[in-house]
C-alpha positions, 0 to 999 in steps of 0.5 A: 470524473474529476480531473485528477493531478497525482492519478489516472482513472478508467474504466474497462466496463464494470471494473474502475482502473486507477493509475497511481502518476507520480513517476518522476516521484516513484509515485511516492505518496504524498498527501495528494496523491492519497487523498485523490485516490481514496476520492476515486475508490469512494467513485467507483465504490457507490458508482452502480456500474462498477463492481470491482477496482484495480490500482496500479502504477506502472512497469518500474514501480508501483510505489516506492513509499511515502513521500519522505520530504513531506515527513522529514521535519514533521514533530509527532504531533504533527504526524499524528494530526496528518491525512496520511495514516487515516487515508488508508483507513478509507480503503478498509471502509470500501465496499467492492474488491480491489486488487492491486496489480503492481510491478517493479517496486512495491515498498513502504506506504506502496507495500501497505497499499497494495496490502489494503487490497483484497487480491494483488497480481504481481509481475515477474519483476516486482520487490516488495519491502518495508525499509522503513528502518533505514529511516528511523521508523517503522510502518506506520499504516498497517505494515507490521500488522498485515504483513506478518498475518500474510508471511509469518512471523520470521519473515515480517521481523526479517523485512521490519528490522533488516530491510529484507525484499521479497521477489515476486516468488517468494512474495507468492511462496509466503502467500502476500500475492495471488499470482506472478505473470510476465510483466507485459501480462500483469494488468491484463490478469488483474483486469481480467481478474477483476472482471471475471469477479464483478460478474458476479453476485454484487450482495455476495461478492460485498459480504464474501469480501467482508467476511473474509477480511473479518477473518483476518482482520481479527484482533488487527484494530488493537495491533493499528492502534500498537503500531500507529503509537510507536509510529507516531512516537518515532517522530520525536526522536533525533534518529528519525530526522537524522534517517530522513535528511540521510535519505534525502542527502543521499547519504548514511545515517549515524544513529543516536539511539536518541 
């Protein structure tokens, strides 16, 4: 495989590792890091050895949003022609399951991310969130859409608006996650998952994924298309600007409303 700047990939036998490596970043995503990573999932998806993906990041953060310093002066127009928002459009086009195992942080693009996956294993430590708000925005790639068809209504608004996190047992009361483990365990159970699935019928694991994912993703194309326009949107207001350049200066954000 090629090699990569932003990620590590491997392969444990039938099931293809990728290891999102920014940490010094938080492994936040930039254009990057997205574009090498959906290069490997398509690897891995049309290689005929491997039957099922794992992502992960490592113990203290899985990833902690988009790389904020790359939007901060973007203008809508802008935000609309970028690679950003249509990477996560080539995860839903992968044919095998890919399961997320993720600890510590998982927040923002890194909640979306994990949410694009077909199963996520969590470590006892992990804080899911979509802090979006503290920016000006709101999630632009698919986060209000999945994540009130996984936790419900009430918590998704409680997560949007107010910068609500979820640990690891309320992620998995409110059914966003499959399992919790110790954190020294949680990509051994998702390798182990991953496995013990790509032993499977390959036809009937693809069409399952796909049957399911048609289940809950009825209706989502119309509600991507309703939150990408406001997402979009927000960029041609001062609050957005105000928000990130708060973020990056450490610092409060005085809201306009403008």
């Amino acid at each position: 495989m090629t090699n990569y700047e932003t990620i590590i990939t491997e392969t444990h036998e039938h099931v293809g590792l990728i290891r999102l490596n920014r940490p010094k970043a938080y492994n936040a995503l930039n254009s990057t890091l997205l574009k090498e990573l959906m290069d490997a999932l398509e690897y891995f998806d049309h290689s005929d050895s491997i039957g099922v993906m794992v992502i992960t990041g490592n113990e203290k953060v899985f990833a902690a949003g988009a790389d904020i310093k790359q939007m901060t002066d973007a203008s809508a127009v802008e935000m609309l022609h970028s690679e950003f928002i249509p990477a996560f459009d080539r995860i839903r086009k992968i044919k095998k399951p890919i399961i997320a195992a993720v600890s510590g942080w998982v927040l923002g693009g890194g909640n979306e991310l994990a949410m694009s996956c077909d199963m996520i294993i969590a470590s006892e430590t992990a804080k899911f969130g979509q802090p979006e708000i503290n920016l000006g925005i709101i999630p632009g790639a698919g986060g209000t859409q999945r994540l009130t068809k996984a936790v419900g209504k009430a918590i998704a608004m409680e997560m949007v608006l107010n910068n609500r996190t979820l640990s690891a047992d309320e992620a998995l009361h409110y059914g966003l996650i499959n399992r919790v483990v110790p954190v020294e365990r949680y990509l051994e159970e998702a390798l182990d998952l991953a496995s013990e699935v790509a032993s499977r019928a390959p036809l009937a694991i693809q069409l399952g994924k796909e049957s399911v994912n048609h289940a809950f993703e009825s209706f989502l194309e119309d509600g991507l298309k309703d939150e990408r326009r406001s997402f979009y949107f927000l960029f041609a207001t001062e609050d957005q600007k105000e928000g990130m350049k708060a973020f990056n200066d450490k610092r409060k954000p005085l809201w306009k409303g403008k």
